[in-house]
C-alpha positions, 0 to 999 in steps of 0.5 A: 858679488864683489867687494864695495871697493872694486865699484868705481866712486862714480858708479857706486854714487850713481847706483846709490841715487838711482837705488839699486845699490846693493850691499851684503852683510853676513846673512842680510843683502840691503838695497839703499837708495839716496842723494845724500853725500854723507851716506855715499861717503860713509857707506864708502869708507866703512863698507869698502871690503862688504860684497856688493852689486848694482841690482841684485835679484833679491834684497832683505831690506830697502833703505831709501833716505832722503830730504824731506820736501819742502822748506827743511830741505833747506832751511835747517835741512833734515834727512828722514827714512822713506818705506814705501811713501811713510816714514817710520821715524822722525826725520833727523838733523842731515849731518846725521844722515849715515848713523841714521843707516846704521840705525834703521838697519838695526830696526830692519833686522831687529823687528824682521829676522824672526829665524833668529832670537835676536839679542842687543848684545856685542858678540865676538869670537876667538879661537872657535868661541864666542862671548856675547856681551849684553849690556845697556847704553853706557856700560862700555860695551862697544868700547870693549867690542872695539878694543877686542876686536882691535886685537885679534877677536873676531867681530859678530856683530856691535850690537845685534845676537843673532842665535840660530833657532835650529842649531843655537849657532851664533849668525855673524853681521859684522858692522861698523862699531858704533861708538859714543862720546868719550869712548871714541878718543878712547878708541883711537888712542888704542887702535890709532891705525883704525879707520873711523868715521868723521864725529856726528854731534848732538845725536839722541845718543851724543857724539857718534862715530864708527869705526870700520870692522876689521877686513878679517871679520866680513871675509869670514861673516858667512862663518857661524860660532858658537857660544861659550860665554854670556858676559855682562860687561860694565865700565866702572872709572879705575877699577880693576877688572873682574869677572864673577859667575852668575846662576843660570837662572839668573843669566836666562832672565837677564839676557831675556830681557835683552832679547827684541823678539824674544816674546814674539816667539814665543816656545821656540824663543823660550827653548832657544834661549834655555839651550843657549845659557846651558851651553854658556857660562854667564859672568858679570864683568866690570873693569876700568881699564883695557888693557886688564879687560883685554888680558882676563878675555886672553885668558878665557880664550886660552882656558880649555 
C-alpha cells in the first residue's frame, strides 16, 4: 500500500464511489464505498499520510454510505450506513456525513475485534510506555489525548483500547481525535498548526470536529506498547492538576466497566484484564488547566 496522498483527488473520488477504496489503519484495512463529497473531503484531509490501495484482496470491514432513496435524498437530505442492504443505524443529517465514518468504524471494530479486550479508552505512549485513559463523554479526555499527543506522545488510539489476549501488548489504531464542543477552540488555541476538520453541528454529541493524527503515529501503527498506567482523567474548571492511586481491585472493576467485549469473552477477558491492571498502576486524575496536565504526564514518562 502506499499513502492516501500519492492517489491523484480524481482517482481516489473514483475508487471511492465505485467502493474499492481501501484504507489501512493499524491492525485494520476498510473498504469504503460512497458519492458523498463530505466523506472524500474528509477522508482526504484527515486520512492523507494512512496506506491505502484501490481493490485490495482482503478488507476487515465494508463502509458504504449513502443517500437514502427517495424524498430525503433531497428534501432535508440525509446520509444513512448501508451492510448488506440493511441499515444498522438511523440515518443522519448528511452534513453529518464523515462523523458518521468515523462512528461506524468505531462500532465495526468495537463489536468485531474479538482477538482483542477492547477498552473505550484514549491510549498514548511515550518513551516505551503507554497510559490508557478511560473515561466518559465529557470528562475531557480527548482534550487531553489531543493536547498530549500535540506534544510529543505517541497516539494509539482517541478512543478504542485495544489489549492483545496473547501477550497483553497494547495494538495501536491511530485515528483522527474526535473533539466536541468547547474542547475544539481549546484545541486549536494549543496546537494552532494542527489541521482540522470543518465543525459539524448539532450531532447527538454537539458540535464535532477531528483533528488529523499526527504523521509520526500512523508511520508507527504497526508498533505495539505496553502498558505502565490506567489513568481516569477528569476536567474540572480551574483546578490544579492531581494525580492520586487507586487500589487494583477498584481500577479492575472501573475499566471492566468500560470494556465493549469484556463479557463476550468471557475467561480470557477476565485474565486479560487482571495481567493487565497487575502490569499498570491505576490513578484517578483531574486538572483544569494544560499545561499542569501536560507537565505531571512529562513527569510520569520521565520517572523510572
Amino acid at each position: 500500500m502506499q499513502p492516501l496522498s500519492a492517489l491523484p483527488p480524481h482517482e481516489m473520488r473514483t475508487a471511492l464511489r465505485e467502493g474499492s477504496l481501501c484504507l489501512q489503519t493499524g491492525a485494520f484495512v476498510t473498504r469504503v464505498r460512497s458519492t458523498i463529497a463530505q466523506v472524500a473531503d474528509g477522508i482526504g484531509l484527515l486520512y492523507a499520510d494512512y496506506p491505502a490501495s484501490v481493490a485490495a484482496p482482503f478488507a476487515d470491514f465494508q463502509i458504504h454510505l449513502r443517500r437514502p432513496a427517495g424524498v430525503r435524498r433531497w428534501l432535508r437530505a440525509q446520509v444513512e450506513f448501508d451492510l448488506d442492504g440493511t441499515n444498522p443505524f438511523q440515518p443522519l443529517p448528511l452534513a453529518q456525513a464523515f462523523p458518521m465514518f468515523e462512528w461506524v468504524l468505531n462500532w465495526h471494530i468495537s463489536s468485531r475485534a474479538h482477538r482483542y479486550l477492547i477498552i473505550h479508552a484514549a491510549v498514548v505512549e511515550k518513551h516505551g510506555r503507554a497510559a490508557i485513559l478511560p473515561a466518559p463523554p465529557g470528562s475531557g479526555k480527548s482534550t487531553l489525548c489531543a493536547a498530549l499527543v500535540c506534544s510529543g506522545w505517541r497516539l494509539l488510539s482517541d478512543e478504542l483500547a485495544l489489549v492483545r489476549l496473547g501477550d497483553g501488548q497494547l495494538q495501536p489504531v491511530p485515528r483522527p481525535v474526535s473533539l466536541k464542543n468547547g474542547s475544539i477552540d481549546v484545541v486549536k488555541r494549543f496546537a494552532p498548526a494542527s489541521v482540522f476538520s470543518p465543525a459539524v453541528l448539532d450531532t447527538s454529541k454537539g458540535t464535532i470536529a477531528h483533528m488529523k493524527a499526527p504523521g509520526e503515529s500512523v508511520r508507527r501503527a504497526h508498533e505495539t506498547a505496553r502498558a505502565a498506567w490506567v489513568i481516569f482523567p477528569r476536567y474540572v474548571a480551574g483546578a490544579p492538576a492531581q494525580l492520586e492511586p487507586i487500589a487494583p481491585a477498584r481500577t479492575f472493576m472501573r475499566v471492566a466497566e468500560n470494556c465493549f467485549n469484556y463479557s463476550v469473552l468471557g475467561a480470557a477477558g477476565f485474565h486479560a484484564l487482571g495481567e493487565l491492571v497487575d502490569a499498570t498502576a491505576g490513578h484517578e486524575f483531574s486538572y483544569g488547566h494544560l499545561d499542569e496536565a501536560l507537565a505531571l504526564f512529562e513527569r510520569l514518562a520521565a520517572a523510572p
